[in-house]
BAMIMAR-250237 format. One record per residue (C-alpha): x, y, z; residue in three letters. Coordinates in steps of 0.1 Angstrom, whole numbers, padded with zeros to 4 digits, always signed. Layout:
// residues N
XYZALA
...
END
This chain:
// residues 90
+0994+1262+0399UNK
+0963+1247+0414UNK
+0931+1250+0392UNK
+0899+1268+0405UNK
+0883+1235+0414UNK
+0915+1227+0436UNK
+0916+1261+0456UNK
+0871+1258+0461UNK
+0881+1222+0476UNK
+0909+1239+0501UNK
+0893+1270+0506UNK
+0861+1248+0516UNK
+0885+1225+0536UNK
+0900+1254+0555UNK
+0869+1269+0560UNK
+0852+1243+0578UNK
+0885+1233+0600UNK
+0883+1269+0610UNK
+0844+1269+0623UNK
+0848+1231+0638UNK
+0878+1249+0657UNK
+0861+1274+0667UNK
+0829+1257+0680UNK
+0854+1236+0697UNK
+0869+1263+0719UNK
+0837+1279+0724UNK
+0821+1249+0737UNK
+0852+1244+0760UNK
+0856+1275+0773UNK
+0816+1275+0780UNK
+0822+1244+0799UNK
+0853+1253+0821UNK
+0833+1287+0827UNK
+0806+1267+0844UNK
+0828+1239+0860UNK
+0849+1268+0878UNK
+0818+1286+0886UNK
+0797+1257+0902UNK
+0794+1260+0940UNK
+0807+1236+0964UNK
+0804+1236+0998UNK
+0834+1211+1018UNK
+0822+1207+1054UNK
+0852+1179+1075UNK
+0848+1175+1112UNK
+0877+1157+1128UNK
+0870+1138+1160UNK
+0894+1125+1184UNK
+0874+1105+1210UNK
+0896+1103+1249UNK
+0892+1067+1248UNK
+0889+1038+1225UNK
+0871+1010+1232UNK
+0892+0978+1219UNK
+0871+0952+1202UNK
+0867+0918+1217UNK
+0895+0891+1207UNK
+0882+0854+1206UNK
+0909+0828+1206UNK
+0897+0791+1191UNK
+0925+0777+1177UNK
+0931+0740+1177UNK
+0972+0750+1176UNK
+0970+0749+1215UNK
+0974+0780+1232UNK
+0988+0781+1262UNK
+0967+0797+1288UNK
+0996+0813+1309UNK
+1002+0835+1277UNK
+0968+0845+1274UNK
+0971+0856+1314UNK
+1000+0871+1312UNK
+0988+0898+1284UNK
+0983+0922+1316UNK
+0958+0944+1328UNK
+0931+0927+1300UNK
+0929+0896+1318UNK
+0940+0899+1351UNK
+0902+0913+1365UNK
+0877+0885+1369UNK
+0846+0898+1350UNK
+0870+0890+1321UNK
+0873+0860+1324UNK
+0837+0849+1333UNK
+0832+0809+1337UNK
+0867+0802+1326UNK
+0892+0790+1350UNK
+0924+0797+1330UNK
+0940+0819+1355UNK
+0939+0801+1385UNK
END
């Protein structure tokens, strides 16, 4: 059998367990009662532009490339203001 001083020390043990638990959930549930009540506001607008402009490509490589590859990429060489000064596609 546990002596009086025993069951004071467990009772006192139990007791404080209990209120630590129960400031615990009170605190939590106060929390989660504000984070699910907080307003938000989520505005997305999608935009799908008709055309895309394709950014300039600037070949300096010192590997050689041949210029009849470059001309024959199509329509992105083949109009003179694209290739302005440069006589590669003659």
């Amino acid at each position: 059998m546990l002596s009086k001083s025993e069951t004071v020390k467990k009772l006192l043990k139990a007791t404080v367990i209990i209120v630590c638990l129960v400031g615990f959930l009170w605190q939590t549930s106060l929390f989660l009662l504000l984070y699910w009540t907080y307003p938000t506001v989520v505005d997305i607008q999608v935009s799908v532009p008709s055309e895309i402009e394709m950014p300039g490509i600037t070949v300096c490589s010192g590997s050689g490339i041949k210029p009849e590859i470059i001309c024959n990429l199509g329509p992105y060489c083949s109009e003179e203001k694209d290739l302005e000064g440069s006589n590669l596609c003659e």
